[in-house]
C-alpha positions as CSV (number, residue, x, y, z in Angstrom):
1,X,28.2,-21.0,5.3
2,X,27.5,-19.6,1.8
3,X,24.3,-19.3,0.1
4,X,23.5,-18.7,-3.2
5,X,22.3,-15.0,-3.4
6,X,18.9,-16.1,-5.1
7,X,17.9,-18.3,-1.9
8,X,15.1,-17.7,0.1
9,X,17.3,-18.8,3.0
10,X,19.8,-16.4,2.5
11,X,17.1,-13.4,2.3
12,X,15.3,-14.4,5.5
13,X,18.6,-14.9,7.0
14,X,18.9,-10.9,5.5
15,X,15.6,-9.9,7.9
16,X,17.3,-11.5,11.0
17,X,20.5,-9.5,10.3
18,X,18.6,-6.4,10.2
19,X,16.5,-6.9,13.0
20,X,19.7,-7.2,15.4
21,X,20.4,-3.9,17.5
22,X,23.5,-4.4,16.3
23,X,24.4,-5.0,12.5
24,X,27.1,-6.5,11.1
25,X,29.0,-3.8,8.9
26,X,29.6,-6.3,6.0
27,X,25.9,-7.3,5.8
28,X,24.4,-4.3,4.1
29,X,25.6,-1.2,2.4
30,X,23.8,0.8,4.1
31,X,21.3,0.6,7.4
32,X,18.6,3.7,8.0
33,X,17.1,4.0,11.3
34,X,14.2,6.7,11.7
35,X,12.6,6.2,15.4
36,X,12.1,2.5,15.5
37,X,12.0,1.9,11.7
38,X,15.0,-0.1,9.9
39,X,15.8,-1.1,7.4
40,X,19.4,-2.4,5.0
41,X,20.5,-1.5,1.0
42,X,22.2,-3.8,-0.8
43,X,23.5,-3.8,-4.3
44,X,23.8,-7.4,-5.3
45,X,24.7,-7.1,-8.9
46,X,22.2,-5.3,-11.3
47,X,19.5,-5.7,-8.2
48,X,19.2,-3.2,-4.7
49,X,17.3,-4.9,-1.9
50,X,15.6,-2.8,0.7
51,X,15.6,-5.4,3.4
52,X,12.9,-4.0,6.8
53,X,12.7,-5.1,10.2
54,X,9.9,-6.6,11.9
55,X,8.4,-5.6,15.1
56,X,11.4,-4.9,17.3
57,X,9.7,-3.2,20.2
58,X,7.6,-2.1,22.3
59,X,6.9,1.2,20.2
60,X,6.9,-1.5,17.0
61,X,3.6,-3.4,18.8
62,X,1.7,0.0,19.6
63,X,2.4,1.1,15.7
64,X,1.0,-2.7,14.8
65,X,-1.9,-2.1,16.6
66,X,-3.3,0.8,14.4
67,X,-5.1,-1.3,12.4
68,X,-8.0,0.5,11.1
69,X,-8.1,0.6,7.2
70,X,-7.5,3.7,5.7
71,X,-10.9,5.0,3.4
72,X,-8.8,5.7,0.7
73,X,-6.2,2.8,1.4
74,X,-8.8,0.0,1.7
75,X,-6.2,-3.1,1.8
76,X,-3.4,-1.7,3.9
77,X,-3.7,-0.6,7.5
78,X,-3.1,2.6,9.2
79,X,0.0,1.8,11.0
80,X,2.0,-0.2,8.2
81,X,0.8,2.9,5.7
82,X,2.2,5.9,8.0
83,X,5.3,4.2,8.7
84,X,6.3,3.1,4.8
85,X,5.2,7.0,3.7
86,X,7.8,8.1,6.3
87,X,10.6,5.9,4.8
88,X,9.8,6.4,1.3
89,X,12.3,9.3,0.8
90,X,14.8,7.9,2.1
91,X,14.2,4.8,-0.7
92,X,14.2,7.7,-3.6
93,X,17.6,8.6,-1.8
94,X,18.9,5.3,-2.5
95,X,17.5,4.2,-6.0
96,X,18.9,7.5,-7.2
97,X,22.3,7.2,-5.6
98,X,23.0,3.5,-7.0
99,X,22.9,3.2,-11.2
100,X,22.6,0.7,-13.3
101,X,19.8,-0.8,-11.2
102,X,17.9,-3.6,-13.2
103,X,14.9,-4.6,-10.1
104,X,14.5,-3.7,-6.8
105,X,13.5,-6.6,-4.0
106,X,11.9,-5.0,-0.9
107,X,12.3,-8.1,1.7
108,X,10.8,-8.1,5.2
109,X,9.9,-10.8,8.1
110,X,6.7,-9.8,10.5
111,X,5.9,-6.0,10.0
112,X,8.6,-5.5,8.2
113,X,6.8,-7.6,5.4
114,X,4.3,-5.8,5.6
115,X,6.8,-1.9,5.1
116,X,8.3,-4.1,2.4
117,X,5.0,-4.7,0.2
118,X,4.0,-1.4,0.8
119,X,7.3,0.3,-0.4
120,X,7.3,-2.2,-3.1
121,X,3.5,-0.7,-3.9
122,X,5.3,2.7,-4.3
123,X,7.9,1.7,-6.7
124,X,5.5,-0.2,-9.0
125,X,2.8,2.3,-8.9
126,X,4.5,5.9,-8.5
127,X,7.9,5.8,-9.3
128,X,6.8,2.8,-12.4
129,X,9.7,1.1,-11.3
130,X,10.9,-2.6,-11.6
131,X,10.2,-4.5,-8.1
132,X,9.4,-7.5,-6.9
133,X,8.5,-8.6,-2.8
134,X,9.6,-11.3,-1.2
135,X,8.0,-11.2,2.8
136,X,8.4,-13.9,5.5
137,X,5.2,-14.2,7.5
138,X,4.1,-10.6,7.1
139,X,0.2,-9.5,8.4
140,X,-2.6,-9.2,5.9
């Protein structure tokens, strides 16, 4: 089946993918696992997409259920904050390693939608980068 590359089909379809124990090589050009975070890199033309998996397991729930606003962090919980400040370095790693980069999409189903916006938050407000979120039935 082909999709066009601009679908929202084909992007969930992308957090499915990711969220298998086992990924298919072709999928993405790169997959980062740190403890039970993952997530996928791909350069589709002039745009990378950071695609995150939801809640995989058991150690995914316990994380989901640190849900106490931050003080300073007033519209993001605890647990979706700690866990997109660990991955951010890796994300520099890969927007300085691919050029020519026009937009980054951070995608992400579940609480990987939630990793998504907040990695997308980063870009925008830190790095004063181009990005844009697309999230499939991610938690307030």
């Amino acid at each position: 089946m082909n999709y066009a590359k601009d679908d929202l089909l084909y992007y969930w379809i992308l957090t499915k993918c990711i969220g298998r124990k086992k990924i298919p090589t072709e999928v993405f050009d790169f997959v980062l696992r740190d403890g039970s975070d993952v997530f996928g890199v791909r350069k589709m033309g002039k745009t990378l997409l950071f695609v995150f998996a939801g809640s995989n397991d058991w150690k995914d729930w316990l994380n989901n259920l640190k849900f106490f606003k931050l003080p300073e962090k007033r519209d993001v919980h605890e647990g979706f904050y700690f866990s997109a400040k660990k991955l951010r370095k890796y994300v520099r790693k890969y927007v300085k390693y691919y050029k020519n980069i026009e937009k980054k999409l951070c995608i992400g189903h579940s609480r990987g939608g939630a990793l998504a916006e907040e990695i997308n938050r980063y870009f925008v407000k830190y790095m004063e980068l181009n990005s844009y979120t697309i999230s499939f039935g991610a938690p307030n």
